[in-house]
C-alpha positions as CSV (number, residue, x, y, z in Angstrom):
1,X,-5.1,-9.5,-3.5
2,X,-2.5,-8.5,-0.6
3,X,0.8,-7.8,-1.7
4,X,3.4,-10.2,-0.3
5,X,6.3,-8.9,2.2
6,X,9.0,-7.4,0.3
7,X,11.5,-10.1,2.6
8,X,9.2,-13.1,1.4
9,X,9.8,-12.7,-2.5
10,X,11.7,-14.5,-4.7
11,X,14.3,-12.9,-6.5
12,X,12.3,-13.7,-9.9
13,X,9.0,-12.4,-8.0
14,X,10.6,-9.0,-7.3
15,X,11.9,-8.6,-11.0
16,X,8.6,-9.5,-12.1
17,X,6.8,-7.1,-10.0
18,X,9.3,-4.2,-10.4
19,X,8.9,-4.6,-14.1
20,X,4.7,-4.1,-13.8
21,X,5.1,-1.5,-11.5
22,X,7.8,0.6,-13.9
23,X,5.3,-0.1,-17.3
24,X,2.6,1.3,-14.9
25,X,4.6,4.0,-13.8
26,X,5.5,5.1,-17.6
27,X,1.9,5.0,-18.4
28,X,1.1,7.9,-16.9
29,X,-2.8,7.7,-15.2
30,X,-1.9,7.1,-11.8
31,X,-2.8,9.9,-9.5
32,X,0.2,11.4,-7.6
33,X,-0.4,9.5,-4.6
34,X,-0.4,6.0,-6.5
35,X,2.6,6.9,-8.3
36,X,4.3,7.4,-5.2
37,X,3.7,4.3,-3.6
38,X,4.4,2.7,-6.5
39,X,7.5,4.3,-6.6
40,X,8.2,3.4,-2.5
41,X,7.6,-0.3,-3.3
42,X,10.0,-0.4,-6.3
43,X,12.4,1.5,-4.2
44,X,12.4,-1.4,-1.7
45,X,12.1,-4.4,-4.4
46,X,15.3,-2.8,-6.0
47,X,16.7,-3.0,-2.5
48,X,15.8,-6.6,-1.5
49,X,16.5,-7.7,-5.3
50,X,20.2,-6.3,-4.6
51,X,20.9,-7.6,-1.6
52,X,19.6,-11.3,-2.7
53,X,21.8,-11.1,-5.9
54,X,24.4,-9.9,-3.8
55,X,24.4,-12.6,-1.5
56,X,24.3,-15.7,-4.2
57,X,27.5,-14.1,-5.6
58,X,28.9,-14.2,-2.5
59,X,28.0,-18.1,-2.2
60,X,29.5,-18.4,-5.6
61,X,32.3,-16.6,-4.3
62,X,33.3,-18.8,-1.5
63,X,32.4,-21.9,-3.8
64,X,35.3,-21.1,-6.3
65,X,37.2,-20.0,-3.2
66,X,37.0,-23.4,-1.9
67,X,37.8,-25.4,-5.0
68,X,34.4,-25.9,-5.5
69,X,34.1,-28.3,-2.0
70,X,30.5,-29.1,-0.7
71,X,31.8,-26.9,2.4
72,X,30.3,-23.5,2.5
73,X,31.2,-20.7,5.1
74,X,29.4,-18.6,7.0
75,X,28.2,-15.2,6.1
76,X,26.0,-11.9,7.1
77,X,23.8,-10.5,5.0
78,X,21.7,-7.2,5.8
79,X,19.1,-10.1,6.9
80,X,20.5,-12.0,9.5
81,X,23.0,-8.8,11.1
């Protein structure tokens, strides 16, 4: 099965697959090359995970800001800039 675009996880899809990916890692009978890619694909989930987490505090953020109006501002993520 063809693993989805980093960008077109969920945040609870990324989690998920980070955690298989680190119990693989720990188990010790990938060859170096698998490990590695394994390891460049959990480098990037970590990434996108951040920045998604990053940005729902950030609509929490201007919620509370705003007295907790339906009115939300605009903001750049790493996405859209």
């Amino acid at each position: 099965m063809a693993k989805k675009k980093l960008e077109n996880l969920s945040f609870e899809e990324s989690l998920t697959e980070l955690d298989q990916i680190v119990q693989n890692l720990e188990q010790g009978e990938l060859s170096l090359e698998e490990s590695m890619a394994l390891f460049e694909r959990g480098l990037g989930l970590s990434k996108v995970s951040q920045e998604k987490l990053q940005a729902a505090e950030q609509k929490v953020q201007i919620l509370l800001d705003n007295n907790g109006q339906a009115q939300l501002s605009t903001f750049k993520t790493s996405e859209s800039e």
